[in-house]
NUZARO-566675 format. One record per residue: x, y negated, z negated of N, C-alpha, C, O in turn; residue in one letter; residue number from 1. Coordinates in Angstrom, 1 decimal, decimal comma. Example, Ala and Ser with C-alpha at 12.3 -4.5 7.8 and 13.67 -1.06 7.14 Angstrom:
residues 2
> 13,2  5,7  -7,8  12,3  4,5  -7,8  13,2  3,3  -7,8  14,2  3,3  -8,5  a  1 .
> 12,8  2,2  -7,1  13,7  1,1  -7,1  12,9  0,0  -7,9  13,4  -1,1  -8,0  s  2 .
end
This chain:
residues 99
> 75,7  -77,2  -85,9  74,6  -76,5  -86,5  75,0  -75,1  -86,9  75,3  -74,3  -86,0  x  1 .
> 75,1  -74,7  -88,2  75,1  -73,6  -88,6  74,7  -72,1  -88,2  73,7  -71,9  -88,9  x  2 .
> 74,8  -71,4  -87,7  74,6  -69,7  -87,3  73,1  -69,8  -88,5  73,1  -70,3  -89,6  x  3 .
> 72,0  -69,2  -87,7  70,8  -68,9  -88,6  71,2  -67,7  -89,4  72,4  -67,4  -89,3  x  4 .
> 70,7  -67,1  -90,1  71,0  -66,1  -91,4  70,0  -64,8  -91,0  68,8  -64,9  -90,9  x  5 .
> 70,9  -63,8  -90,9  70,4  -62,9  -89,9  69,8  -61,9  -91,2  68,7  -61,4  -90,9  x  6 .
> 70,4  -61,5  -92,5  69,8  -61,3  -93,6  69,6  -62,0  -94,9  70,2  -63,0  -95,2  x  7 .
> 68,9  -61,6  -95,4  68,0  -62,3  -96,6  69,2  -62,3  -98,0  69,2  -63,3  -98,8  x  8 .
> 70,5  -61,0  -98,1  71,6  -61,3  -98,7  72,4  -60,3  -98,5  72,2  -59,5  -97,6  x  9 .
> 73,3  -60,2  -99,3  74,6  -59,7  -99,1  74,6  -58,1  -99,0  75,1  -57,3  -98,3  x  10 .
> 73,8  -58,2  -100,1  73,1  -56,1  -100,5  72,6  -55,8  -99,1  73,2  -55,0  -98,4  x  11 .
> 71,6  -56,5  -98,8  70,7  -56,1  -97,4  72,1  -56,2  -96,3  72,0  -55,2  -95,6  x  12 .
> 73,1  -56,9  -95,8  73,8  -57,0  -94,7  75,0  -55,3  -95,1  75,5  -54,5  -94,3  x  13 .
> 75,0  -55,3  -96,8  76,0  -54,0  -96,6  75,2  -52,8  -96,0  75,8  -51,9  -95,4  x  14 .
> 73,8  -52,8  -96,4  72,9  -51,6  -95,8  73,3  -51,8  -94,3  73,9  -51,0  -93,5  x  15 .
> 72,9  -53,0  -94,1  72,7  -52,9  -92,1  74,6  -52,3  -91,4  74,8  -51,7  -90,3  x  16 .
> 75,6  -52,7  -92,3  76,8  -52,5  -92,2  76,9  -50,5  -92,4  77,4  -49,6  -91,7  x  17 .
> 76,4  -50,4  -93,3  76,7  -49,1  -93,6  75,9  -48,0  -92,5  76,3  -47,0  -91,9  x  18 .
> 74,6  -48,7  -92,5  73,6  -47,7  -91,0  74,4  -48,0  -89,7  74,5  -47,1  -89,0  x  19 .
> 75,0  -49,1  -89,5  75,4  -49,2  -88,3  77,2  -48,1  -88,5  77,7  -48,0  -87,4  x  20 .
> 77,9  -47,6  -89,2  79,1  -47,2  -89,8  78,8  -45,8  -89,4  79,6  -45,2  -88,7  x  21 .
> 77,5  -45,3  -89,9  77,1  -44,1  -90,0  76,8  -43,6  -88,3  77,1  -42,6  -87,7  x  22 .
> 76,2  -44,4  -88,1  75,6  -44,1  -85,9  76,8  -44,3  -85,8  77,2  -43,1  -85,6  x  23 .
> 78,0  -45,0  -85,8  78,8  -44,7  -85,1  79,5  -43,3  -85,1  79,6  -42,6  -84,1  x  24 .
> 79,9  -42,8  -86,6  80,5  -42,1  -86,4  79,4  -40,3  -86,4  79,9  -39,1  -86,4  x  25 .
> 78,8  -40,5  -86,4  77,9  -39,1  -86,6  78,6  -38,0  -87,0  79,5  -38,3  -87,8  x  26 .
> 78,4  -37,0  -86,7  78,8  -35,7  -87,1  80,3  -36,0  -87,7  80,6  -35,3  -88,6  x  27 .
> 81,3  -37,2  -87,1  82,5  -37,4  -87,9  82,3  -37,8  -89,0  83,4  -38,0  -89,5  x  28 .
> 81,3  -38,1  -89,9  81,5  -38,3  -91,1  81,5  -37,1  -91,8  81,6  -37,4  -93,0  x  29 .
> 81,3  -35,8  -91,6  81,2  -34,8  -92,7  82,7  -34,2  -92,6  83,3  -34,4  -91,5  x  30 .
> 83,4  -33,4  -93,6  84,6  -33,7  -93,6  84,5  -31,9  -93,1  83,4  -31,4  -93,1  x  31 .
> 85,7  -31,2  -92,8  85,4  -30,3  -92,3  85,6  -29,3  -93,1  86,4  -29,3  -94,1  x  32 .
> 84,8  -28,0  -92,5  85,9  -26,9  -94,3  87,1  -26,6  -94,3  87,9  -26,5  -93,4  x  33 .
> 87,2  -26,4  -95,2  88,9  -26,1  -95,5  89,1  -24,8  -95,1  89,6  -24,8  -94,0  x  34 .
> 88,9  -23,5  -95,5  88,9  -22,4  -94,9  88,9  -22,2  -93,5  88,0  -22,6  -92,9  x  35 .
> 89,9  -21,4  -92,8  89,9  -20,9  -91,7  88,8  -19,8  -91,5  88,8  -18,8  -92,3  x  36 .
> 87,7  -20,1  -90,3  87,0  -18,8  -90,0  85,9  -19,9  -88,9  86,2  -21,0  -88,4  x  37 .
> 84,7  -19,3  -88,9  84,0  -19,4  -88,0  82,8  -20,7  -88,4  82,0  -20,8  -87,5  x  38 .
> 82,7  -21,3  -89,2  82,0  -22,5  -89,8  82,9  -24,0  -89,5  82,5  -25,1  -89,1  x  39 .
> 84,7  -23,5  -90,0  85,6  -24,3  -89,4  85,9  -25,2  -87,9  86,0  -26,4  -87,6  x  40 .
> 85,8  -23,8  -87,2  86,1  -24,0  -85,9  84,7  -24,1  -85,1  84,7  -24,5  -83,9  x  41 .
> 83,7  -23,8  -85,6  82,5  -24,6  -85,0  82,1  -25,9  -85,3  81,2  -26,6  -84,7  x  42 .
> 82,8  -26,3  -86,2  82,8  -28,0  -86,5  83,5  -28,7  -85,8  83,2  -29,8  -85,3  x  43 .
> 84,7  -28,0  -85,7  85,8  -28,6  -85,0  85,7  -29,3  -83,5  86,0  -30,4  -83,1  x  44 .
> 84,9  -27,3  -82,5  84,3  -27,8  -81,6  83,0  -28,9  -81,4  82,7  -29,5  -80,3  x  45 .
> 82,5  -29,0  -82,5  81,2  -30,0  -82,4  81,8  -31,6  -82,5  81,4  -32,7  -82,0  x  46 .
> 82,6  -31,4  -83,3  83,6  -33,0  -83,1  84,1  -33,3  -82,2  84,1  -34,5  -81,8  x  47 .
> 84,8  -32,2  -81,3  85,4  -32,8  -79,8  84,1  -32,7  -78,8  84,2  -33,5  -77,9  x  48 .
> 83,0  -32,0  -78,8  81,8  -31,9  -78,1  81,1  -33,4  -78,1  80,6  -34,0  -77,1  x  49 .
> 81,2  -33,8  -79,3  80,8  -35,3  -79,8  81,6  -36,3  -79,3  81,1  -37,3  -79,0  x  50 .
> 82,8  -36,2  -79,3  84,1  -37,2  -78,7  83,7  -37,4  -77,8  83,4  -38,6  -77,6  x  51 .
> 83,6  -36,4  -76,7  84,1  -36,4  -75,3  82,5  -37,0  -74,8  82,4  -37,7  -73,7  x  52 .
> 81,2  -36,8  -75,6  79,8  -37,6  -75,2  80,3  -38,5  -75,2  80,8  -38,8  -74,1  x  53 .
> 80,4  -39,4  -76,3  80,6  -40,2  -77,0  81,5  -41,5  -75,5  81,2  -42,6  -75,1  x  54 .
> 82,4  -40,8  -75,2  83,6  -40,8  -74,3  83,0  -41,4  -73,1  83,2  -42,6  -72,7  x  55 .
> 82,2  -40,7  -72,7  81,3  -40,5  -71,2  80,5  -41,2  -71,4  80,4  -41,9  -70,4  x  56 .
> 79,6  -41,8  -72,4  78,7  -42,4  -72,1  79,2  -44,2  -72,2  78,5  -45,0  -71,7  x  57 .
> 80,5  -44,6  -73,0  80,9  -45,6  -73,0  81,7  -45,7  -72,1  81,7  -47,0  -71,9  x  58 .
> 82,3  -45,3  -71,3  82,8  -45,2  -70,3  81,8  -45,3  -68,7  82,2  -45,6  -67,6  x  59 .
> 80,8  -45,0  -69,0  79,3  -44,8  -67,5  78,8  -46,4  -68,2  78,8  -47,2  -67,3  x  60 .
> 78,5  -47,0  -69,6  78,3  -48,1  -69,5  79,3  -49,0  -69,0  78,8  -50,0  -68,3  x  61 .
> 80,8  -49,0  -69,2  81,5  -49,8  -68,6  81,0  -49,6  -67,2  80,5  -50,6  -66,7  x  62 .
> 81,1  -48,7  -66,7  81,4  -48,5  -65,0  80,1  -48,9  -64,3  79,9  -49,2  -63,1  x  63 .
> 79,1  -48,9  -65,2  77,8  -49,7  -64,4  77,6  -51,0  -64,9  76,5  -51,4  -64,6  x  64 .
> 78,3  -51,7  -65,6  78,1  -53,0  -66,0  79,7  -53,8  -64,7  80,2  -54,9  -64,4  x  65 .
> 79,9  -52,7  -64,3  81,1  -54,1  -63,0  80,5  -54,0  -61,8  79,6  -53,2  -61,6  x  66 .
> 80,8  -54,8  -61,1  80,4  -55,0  -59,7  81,1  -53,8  -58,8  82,1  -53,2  -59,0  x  67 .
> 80,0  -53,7  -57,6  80,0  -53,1  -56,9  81,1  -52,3  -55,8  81,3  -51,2  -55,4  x  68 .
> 81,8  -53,7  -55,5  83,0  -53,8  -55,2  84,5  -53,4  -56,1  85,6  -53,4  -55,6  x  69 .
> 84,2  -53,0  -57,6  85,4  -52,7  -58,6  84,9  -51,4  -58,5  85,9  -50,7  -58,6  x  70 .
> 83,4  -50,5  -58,2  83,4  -49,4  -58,3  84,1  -48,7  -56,9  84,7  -47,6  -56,7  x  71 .
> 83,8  -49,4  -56,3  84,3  -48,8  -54,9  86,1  -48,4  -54,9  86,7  -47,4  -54,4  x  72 .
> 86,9  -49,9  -56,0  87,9  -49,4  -55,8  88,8  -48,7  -56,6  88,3  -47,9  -57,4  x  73 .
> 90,3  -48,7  -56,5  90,8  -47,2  -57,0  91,1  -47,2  -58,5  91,8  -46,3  -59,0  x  74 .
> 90,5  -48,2  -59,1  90,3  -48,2  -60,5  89,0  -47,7  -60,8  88,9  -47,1  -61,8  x  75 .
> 88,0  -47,9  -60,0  86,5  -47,5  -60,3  86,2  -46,0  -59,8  85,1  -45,5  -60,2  x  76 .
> 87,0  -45,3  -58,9  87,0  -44,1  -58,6  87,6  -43,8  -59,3  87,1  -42,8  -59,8  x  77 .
> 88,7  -44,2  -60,0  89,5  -42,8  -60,7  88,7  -43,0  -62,3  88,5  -42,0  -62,9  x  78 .
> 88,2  -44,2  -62,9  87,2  -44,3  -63,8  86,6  -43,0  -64,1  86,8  -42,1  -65,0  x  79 .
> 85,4  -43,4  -62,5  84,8  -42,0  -62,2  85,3  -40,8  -62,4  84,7  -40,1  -63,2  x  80 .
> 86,2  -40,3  -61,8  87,0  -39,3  -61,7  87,1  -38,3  -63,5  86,8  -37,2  -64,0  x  81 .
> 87,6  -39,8  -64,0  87,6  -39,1  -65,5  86,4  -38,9  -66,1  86,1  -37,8  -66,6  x  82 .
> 85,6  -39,9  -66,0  84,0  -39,3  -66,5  83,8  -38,3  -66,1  83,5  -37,5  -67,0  x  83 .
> 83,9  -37,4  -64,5  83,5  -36,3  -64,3  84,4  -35,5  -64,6  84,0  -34,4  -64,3  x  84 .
> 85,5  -35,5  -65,2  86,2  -34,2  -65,6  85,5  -34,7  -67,2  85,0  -33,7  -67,8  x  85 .
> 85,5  -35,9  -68,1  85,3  -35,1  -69,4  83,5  -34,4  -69,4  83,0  -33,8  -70,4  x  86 .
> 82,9  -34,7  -68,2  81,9  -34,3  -68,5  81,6  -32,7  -68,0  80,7  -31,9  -68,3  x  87 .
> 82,6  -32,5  -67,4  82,8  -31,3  -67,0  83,3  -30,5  -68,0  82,8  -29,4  -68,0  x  88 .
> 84,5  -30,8  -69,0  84,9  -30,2  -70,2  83,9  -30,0  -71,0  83,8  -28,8  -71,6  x  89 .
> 82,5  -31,1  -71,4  81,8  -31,0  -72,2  80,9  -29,9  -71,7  80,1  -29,6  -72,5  x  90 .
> 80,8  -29,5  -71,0  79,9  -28,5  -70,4  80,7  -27,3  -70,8  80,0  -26,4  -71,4  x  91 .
> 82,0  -27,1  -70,7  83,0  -25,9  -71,0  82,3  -25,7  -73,1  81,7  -24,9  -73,8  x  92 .
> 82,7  -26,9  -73,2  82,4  -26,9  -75,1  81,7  -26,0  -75,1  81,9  -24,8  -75,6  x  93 .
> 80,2  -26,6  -74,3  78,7  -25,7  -74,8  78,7  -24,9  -74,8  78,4  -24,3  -75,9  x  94 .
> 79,1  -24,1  -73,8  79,4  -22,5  -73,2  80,2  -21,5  -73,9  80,1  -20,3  -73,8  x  95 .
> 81,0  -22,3  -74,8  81,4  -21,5  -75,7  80,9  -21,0  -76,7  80,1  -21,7  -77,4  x  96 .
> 81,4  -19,8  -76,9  80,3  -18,4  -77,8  81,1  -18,4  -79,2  82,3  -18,2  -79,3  x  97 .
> 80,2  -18,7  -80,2  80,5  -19,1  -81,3  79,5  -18,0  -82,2  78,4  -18,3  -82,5  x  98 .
> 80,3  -16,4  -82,7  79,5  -15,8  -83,5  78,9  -16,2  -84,6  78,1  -15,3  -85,1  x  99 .
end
């Protein structure tokens, strides 16, 4: 039996392709300026601020979708381990003073 037809055609599946293109990459789709100065390098930071979310929260869904027993051990700690340092970096991002 054939897979049911999840859109009506091809136009409508490139929209659902392109909205889903766009959530993924957020703030990475705008390209950055070219000029060195202060508009630059606050994008820059907003891209790795974005990374490192990005990072942490697919990483906290891995680590709560395994059992109990994988969290406990030394793959599931040191998991852990990295979530809380990138989420600790991400906290560094914010704090930085951006005239």
């Amino acid at each position: 039996m054939p897979t049911p037809r999840k859109y009506k055609s091809g136009a409508e599946r490139q929209v659902a392709y392109r909205l889903r293109c766009k959530e993924r990459e957020g703030t990475l789709a705008h390209p950055l300026p070219l000029t060195l100065g202060r508009k630059r390098w606050t994008a820059m930071l907003g891209r790795a601020l974005h990374l490192l979310e990005q990072a942490h929260e697919e990483m906290q869904d891995y680590y709560d979708g395994k059992s109990e027993a994988w969290q406990d051990s030394e793959r599931g700690e040191a998991l852990a381990e990295t979530m809380e340092s990138a989420q600790d970096i991400a906290s560094e991002l914010k704090d930085i003073p951006m005239i």
